[in-house]
N, C-alpha and C positions, 0 to 999 in steps of 0.2 A: 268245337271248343277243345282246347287241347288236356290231356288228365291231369287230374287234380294230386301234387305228389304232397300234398299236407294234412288227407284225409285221415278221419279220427286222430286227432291229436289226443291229448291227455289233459286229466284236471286243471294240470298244473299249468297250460297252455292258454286254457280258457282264459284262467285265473288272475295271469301274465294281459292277456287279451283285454280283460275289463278292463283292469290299471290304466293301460293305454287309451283305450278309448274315454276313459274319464278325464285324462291331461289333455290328448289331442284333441278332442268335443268332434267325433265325427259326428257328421249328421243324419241320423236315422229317421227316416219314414217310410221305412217298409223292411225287404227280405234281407235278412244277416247271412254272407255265408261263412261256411266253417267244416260241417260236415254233410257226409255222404250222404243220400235219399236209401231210408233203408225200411220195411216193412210198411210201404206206405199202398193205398188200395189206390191201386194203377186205371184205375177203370177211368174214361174222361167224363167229367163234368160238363153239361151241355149250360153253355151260355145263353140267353135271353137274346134275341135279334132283332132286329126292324126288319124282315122278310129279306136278309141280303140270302137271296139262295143262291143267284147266279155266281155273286162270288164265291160262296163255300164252293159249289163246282167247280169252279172255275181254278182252285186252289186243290182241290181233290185231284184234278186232272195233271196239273203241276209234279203233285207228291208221287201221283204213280207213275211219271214218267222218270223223275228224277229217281227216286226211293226202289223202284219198281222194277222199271226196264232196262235203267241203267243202271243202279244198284250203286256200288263200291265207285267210290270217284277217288281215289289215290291216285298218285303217279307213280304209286310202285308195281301197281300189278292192272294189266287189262289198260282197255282205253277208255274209262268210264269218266276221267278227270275229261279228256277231251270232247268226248259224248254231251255230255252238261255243256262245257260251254258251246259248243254247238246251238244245243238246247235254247238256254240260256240269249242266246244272239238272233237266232230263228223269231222267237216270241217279241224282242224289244223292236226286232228291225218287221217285223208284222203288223207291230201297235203303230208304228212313223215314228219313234224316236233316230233319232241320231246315234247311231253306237258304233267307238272308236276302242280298237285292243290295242293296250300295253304287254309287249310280248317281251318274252325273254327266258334265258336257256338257267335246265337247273338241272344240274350234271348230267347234262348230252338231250335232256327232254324240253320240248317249246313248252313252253305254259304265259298263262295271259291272263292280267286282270282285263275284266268287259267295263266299259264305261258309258256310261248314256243318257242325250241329253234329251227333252224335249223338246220342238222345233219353234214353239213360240216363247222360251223360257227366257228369260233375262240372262245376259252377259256380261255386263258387267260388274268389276271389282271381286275378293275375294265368292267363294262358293257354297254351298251347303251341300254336306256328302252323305248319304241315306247309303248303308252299306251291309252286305252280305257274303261269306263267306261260300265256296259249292263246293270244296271239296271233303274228303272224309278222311278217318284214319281207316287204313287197312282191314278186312273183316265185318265189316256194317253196311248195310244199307244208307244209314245216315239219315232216318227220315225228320227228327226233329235237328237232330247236329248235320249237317244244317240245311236240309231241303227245305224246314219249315221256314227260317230267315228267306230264301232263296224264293218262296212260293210267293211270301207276301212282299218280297222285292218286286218279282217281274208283276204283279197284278198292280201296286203302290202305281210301275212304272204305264203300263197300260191306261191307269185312270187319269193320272197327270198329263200322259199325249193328247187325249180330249179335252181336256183342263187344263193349260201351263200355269206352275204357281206362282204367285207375285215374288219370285225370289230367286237368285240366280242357284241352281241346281244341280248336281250330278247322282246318277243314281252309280253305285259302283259293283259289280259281281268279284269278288275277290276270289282268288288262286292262293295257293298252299298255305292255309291257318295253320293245320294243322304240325302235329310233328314230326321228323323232327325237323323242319322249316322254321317253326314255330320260334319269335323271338332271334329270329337270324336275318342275314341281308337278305336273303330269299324270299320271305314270308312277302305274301301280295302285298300287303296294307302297308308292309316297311315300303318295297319298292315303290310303291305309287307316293305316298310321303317323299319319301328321297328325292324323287322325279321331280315331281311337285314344286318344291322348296329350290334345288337347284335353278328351275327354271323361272325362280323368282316369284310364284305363284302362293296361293294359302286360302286357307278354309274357313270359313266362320264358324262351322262347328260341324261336328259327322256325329251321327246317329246309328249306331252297326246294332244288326239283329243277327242275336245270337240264339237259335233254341228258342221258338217261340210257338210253340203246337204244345206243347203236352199240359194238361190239367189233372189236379187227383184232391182226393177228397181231404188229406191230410199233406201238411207241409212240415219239413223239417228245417230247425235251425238249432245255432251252438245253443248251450246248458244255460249261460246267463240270460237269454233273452225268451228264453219260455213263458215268463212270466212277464213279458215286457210289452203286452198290451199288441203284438202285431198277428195277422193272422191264423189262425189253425188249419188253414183247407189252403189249398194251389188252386188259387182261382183267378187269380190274378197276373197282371204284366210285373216285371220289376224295371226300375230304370236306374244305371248306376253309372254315377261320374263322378269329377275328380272334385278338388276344391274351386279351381283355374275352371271348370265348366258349370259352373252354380248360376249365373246367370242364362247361359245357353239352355242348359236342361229344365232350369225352371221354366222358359217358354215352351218347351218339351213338353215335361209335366202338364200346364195349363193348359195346354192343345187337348193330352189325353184325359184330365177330366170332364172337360169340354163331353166326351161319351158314357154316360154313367154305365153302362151296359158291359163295360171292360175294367173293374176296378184297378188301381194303378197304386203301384208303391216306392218309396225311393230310397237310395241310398247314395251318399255324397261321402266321399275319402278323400285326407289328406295325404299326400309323401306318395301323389300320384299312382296311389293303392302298395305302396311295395307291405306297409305293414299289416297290409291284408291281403296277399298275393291271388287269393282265388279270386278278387275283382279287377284280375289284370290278364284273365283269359281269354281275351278276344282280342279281336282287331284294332278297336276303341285304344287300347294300350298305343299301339303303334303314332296315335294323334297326339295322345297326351304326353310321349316323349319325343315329340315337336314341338312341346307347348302348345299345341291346337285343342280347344275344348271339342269333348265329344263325349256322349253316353254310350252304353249300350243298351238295349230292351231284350230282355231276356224271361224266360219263364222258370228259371232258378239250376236249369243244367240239373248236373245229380243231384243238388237236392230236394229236386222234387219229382225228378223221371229216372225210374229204376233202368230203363234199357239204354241208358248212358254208353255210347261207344260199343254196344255187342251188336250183335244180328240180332235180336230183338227189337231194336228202334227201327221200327215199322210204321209203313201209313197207316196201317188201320188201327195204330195207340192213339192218332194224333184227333185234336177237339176243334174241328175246320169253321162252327162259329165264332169260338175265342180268336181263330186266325181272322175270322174276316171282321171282328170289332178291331182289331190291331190296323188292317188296312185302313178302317175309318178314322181312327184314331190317330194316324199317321197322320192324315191327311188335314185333323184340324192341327195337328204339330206343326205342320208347316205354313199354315195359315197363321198360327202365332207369329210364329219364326220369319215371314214376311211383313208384320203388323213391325215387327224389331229393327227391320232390315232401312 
């Protein structure tokens, strides 16, 4: 996720902020964002499970390879962007999916989104995109931005090769989110959009995970919604789309209540998030300025994970049950989202 240049605003900001959201009538059912994650107790929060241990493993293993051995995934320094996807390609093309690279050069460097299908999954007619970002800004490990997205992509994509879902699918590993790609023709999620649509093609709706590992006991949000009835603890997923994906994310949403074990919170923006710019940090943005509905699932980025973009975003901050109710969760997501289809 790329940084947040709006962080601690002023009063008078907030204040400005209410207004708006009183005319516009967004729609809140869950996490606001606004400001930084600041003196919150970093410890994680251990989720309630139904015995998924293999997967917590299985997602543990993921983090230390990604976070770990390969560390820094930039394409400014080291070969760790290419490392990953290696990575990345090894595991889907292991599970039997089908995985095809969108390559292309970003001043003199190959870089590729991964793209991957299931072999018994539906072909027909537009597609459903479940998407993750691998690489990092310069200086980090990146274990929640965004090995964590990344872990519970390729495991999502592993469980789905045993099970194709009733619904035609792509799982997609995205290349340079970050900056300064970031919001350029470069950016993965722009290029593969672009691609996309040229070729006459489109998406029912994409699902990007953005920063989905970290839990903590207290959550932070702007001054006016303290008292606004939403949680006090980071224990939960958030799912944020635009006004154009209210329909798509609500089969989202219903999927993920569907696991009470992951509680689940939302938020929906009008003006395609621009008058709340921090809900336009992901890739998700890239769909909704195609007009294509898409959320993101996210675990609240800074404001709720202190080690935001430093060398301290580590696998061993991250809450690998919370990941693996997300994996489940996904998975009754798309079981909706095929009920729709």
């Amino acid at each position: 996720m790329p940084p947040n240049e709006t962080a601690q605003p002023g009063a008078r900001f907030w204040a400005f902020s209410l207004a708006v959201l009183a005319i516009v009538g967004i729609s809140w059912d869950g996490p606001a964002w606004g400001e930084p994650a600041a003196m919150i107790d970093d410890r994680n929060i251990e989720i309630a499970t139904t015995g998924e241990a293999p997967l917590e493993e299985a997602l543990r293993r993921h983090l230390a390879v990604l976070s770990t051995d390969i560390g820094e995934r930039s394409p400014w320094r080291g070969d760790g962007l290419a490392h990953a996807e290696a990575y990345i390609r090894t595991i889907w093309d292991e599970a039997g999916l089908r995985v095809t690279e969108q390559a292309y050069d970003y001043q003199g460097r190959r870089v590729a989104n991964l793209v991957a299908e299931a072999a018994g999954a539906r072909q027909d007619g537009p597609f459903t995109v479940v998407g993750a970002h691998y690489d990092t800004v310069p200086g980090t490990p990146g274990a929640d931005d965004n090995a964590s997205g990344v872990a519970v992509l390729l495991e999502l994509g592993r469980r789905l090769a045993a099970s194709p879902p009733g619904l035609p699918l792509r799982l997609v590993a995205f290349t340079l989110e970050e900056p300064p790609a970031f919001a350029t023709r470069e950016q993965g999620s722009r290029v593969f959009v672009r691609r996309l649509a040229e070729a006459g093609g489109r998406v029912s709706g994409a699902i990007v995970l953005e920063m989905v590992g970290f839990t903590a006991h207290h959550q932070t949000y702007p001054f006016f919604l303290r008292w606004a009835g939403y949680p006090d603890h980071g224990r939960y997923i958030g799912v944020v789309g635009n006004r154009a994906s209210r329909k798509f994310g609500g089969a989202v949403l219903k999927g993920f209540r569907g696991n009470p074990r992951l509680p689940v919170e939302s938020l929906f923006v009008p003006f395609d998030g621009w008058i709340l710019p921090d809900t336009r940090l992901s890739d998700h943005a890239s769909f909704w300025d195609a007009g294509w509905p898409a959320v993101m699932v996210t675990d609240t980025a800074f404001f709720r994970n202190p080690h935001y973009h430093g060398p301290s975003d580590r696998a061993e901050t991250l809450d690998y049950a919370f990941m693996a109710e997300l994996v489940l969760s996904l998975e009754n997501a798309l079981a909706e989202l095929a009920a729709l289809d």
